[in-house]
Every structure is written in structure tokens, then in C-alpha cells.
N, C-alpha and C positions, 0 to 999 in steps of 0.2 A: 465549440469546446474541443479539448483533444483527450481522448481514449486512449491508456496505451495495455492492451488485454494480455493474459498471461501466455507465457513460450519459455522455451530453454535455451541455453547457449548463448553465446557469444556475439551472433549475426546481429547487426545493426545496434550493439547496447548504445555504442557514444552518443548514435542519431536520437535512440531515445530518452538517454542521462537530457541530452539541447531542449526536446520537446517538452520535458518537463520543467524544465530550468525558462523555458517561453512562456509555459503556461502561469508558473509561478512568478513571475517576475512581473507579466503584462497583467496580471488580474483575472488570465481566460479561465473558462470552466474547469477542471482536471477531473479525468478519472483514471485509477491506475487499479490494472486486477492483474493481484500474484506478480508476476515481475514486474507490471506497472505500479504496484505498490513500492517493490523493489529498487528500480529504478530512482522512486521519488526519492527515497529514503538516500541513495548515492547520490542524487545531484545536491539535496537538501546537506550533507554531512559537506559536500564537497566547497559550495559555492555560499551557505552560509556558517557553517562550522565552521572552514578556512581547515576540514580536514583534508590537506591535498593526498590523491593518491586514493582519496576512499573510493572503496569499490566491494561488490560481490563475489567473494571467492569462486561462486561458479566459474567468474570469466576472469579472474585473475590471484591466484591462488596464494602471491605474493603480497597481495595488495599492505600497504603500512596500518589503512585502517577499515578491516573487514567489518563494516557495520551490515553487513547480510550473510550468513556463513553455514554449515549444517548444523546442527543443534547438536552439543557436546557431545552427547553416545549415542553420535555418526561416525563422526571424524576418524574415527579404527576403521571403520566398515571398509570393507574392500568390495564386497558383494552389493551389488547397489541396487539388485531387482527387487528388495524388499523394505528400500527405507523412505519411501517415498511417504509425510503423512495425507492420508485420502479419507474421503468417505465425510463424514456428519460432526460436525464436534458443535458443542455450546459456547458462546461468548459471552462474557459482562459487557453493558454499552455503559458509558461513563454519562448521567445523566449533565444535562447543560452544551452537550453537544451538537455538534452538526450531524453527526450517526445516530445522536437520540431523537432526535426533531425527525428525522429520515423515515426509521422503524417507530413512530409513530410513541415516543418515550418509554417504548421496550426495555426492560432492565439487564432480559436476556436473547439472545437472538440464535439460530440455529443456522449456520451456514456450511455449505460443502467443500472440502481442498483435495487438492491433489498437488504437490508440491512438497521438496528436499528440503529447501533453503528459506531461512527461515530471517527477521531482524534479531540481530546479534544482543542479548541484552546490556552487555560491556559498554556501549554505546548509546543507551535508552536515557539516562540522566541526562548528558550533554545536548542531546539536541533535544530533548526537553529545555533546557535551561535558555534553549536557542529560539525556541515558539512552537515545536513542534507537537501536535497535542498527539498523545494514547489516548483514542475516543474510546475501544473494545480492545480487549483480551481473552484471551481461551479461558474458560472457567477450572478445565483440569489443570494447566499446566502456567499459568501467566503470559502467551504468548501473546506478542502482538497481532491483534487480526486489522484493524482500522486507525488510520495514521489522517489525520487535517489538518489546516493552516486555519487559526485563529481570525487573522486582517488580510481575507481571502474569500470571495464571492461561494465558490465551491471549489475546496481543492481535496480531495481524499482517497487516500489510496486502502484497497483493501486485499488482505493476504489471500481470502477466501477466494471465490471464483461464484460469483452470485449468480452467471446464466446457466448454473444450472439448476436454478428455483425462479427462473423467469419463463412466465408463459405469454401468450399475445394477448389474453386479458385480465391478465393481474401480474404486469412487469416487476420486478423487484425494486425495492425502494431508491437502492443507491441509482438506478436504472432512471428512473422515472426524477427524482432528484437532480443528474445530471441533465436532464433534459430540458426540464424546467430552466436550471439556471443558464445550459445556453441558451434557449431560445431568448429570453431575458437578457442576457449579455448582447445579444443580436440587434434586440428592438430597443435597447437603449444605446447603442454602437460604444457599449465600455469594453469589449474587446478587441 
């Protein structure tokens, strides 16, 4: 399977916009945390949207279509050591999914973030309309936390950053979920 875990900046987005666009295309495992959720979200707008140009304002601030961007009262903020959202928030998991099967048919789930940039909702119809499922959302606010691919072994990327509720013996679900489906992928050679 390919992992691609959260970071900031610019360094290597294209290489990883391709890995994701491999992973989804070939059938491989995917997991995507925080910018690897991000990531998916640009190659997904870019390569089945036909939105050329889509990208994350982090790294491209022009981009035509920011489908990952700061969440509306940001975008004043000049001062940036205080806008980052951290810390515990709650989620809805959209029952019938690959995030409900995961947490175990959870309704609500409690995950940690630390992260600016957020999926744009101006953009949330469209590649819905495209296949792309909202598994979870933030319970306060509607954001997206968990994004998969319906006709897709495991493909999901989450906003959250789950290693830090993983311990060596009771891994986190999307953790443990990933693993399963590569090895799986492996011992049937579908990827």
C-alpha cells in the first residue's frame, strides 16, 4: 500500500499529487493523513474532475481551483501562530461506509488535528457528484475529516492525524484497516 502522512509546504507535492493518482488508478491500498488526505483531494479534483490547475493554496496560492484552502476567517489573518486547528474535535461517520466498518459502526468518533488547510466546501458537491464519498465530518463545524473511494479496495484519506491515538497494542483503526487491506492486496498480487 502507499501512505502518504501529514507535512507542510511545497517539497515534493507533484511526486505526491502521482502517488496518489497510482494508488487510485491501480487499485493499491491508500492512506492519506492531513496532507495525504489533501493531496488526494488535488489529484482526485484534477485527474477525475478534469479540474486542471486544482491545487492547495498552501502551494499555490493562484491555483483556478482551490479545492484545499484556509477556512474563510483565515484568509485576513496575517499572524499565522495562532490559526492552526489542533487539539480533539468530534466527528459524524456517515454509516454504510468504509470509516464506519473501520471504527467499528461508530456514529461519532474523536480524532486529533493540527493543521491550517482545510477541503474547501465550494468544491464538496462536484466531486461528490464525481464518486468521491464524505465518510466523517466535524460534528461543530461540518468539515471534512474522512474522504474514500466507493469501487476502491481501500482508498481514504483522513484530515485528522490518527498516530496520535495509536499505540503498539491497540493501533488505530484506519492503521490497522490499512494493513489488512495491503497485506491482502499482496497475497492476492491485485496490486
Amino acid at each position: 500500500g502507499i501512505l502518504i502522512p501529514g507535512g507542510f509546504g511545497d517539497r515534493g507535492i507533484e511526486g505526491k499529487i502521482q502517488a496518489a493518482q497510482y494508488a487510485r488508478s491501480r487499485g493499491i491500498p491508500y492512506l492519506g493523513i492531513c496532507l495525504g488526505m489533501q493531496v488526494a483531494t488535488v489529484e482526485f479534483a484534477r485527474n477525475v474532475c478534469n479540474l486542471k490547475g486544482a491545487h492547495t493554496t498552501e502551494c499555490n496560492r493562484d491555483t483556478p481551483h482551490p479545492v484545499i484552502s484556509l477556512q474563510e476567517e483565515q484568509k485576513g489573518v496575517k499572524d499565522m501562530g495562532a490559526t492552526m486547528r489542533l487539539g480533539s474535535c468530534n466527528s459524524l461517520v456517515h454509516p454504510g461506509t468504509l470509516a464506519a466498518s473501520l471504527y467499528g459502526g461508530a456514529k461519532v468518533i474523536k480524532e486529533r488535528h493540527r493543521h491550517r488547510y482545510e477541503f474547501n466546501p465550494a468544491y464538496l458537491e462536484e466531486l461528490q457528484k464525481a464518486g468521491l464519498i464524505i465518510s466523517s465530518v466535524s460534528e461543530d463545524e461540518g468539515l471534512v475529516e474522512i474522504i474514500e473511494l466507493a469501487d476502491h479496495p481501500f482508498y481514504i484519506g483522513a484530515q485528522f492525524h490518527p498516530e496520535f491515538q495509536s499505540k503498539p497494542n491497540h493501533p488505530h483503526p484506519l492503521f490497522s484497516g490499512f494493513v489488512k487491506a495491503s497485506l491482502q492486496s499482496k497475497a492476492t498480487g491485485s496490486a
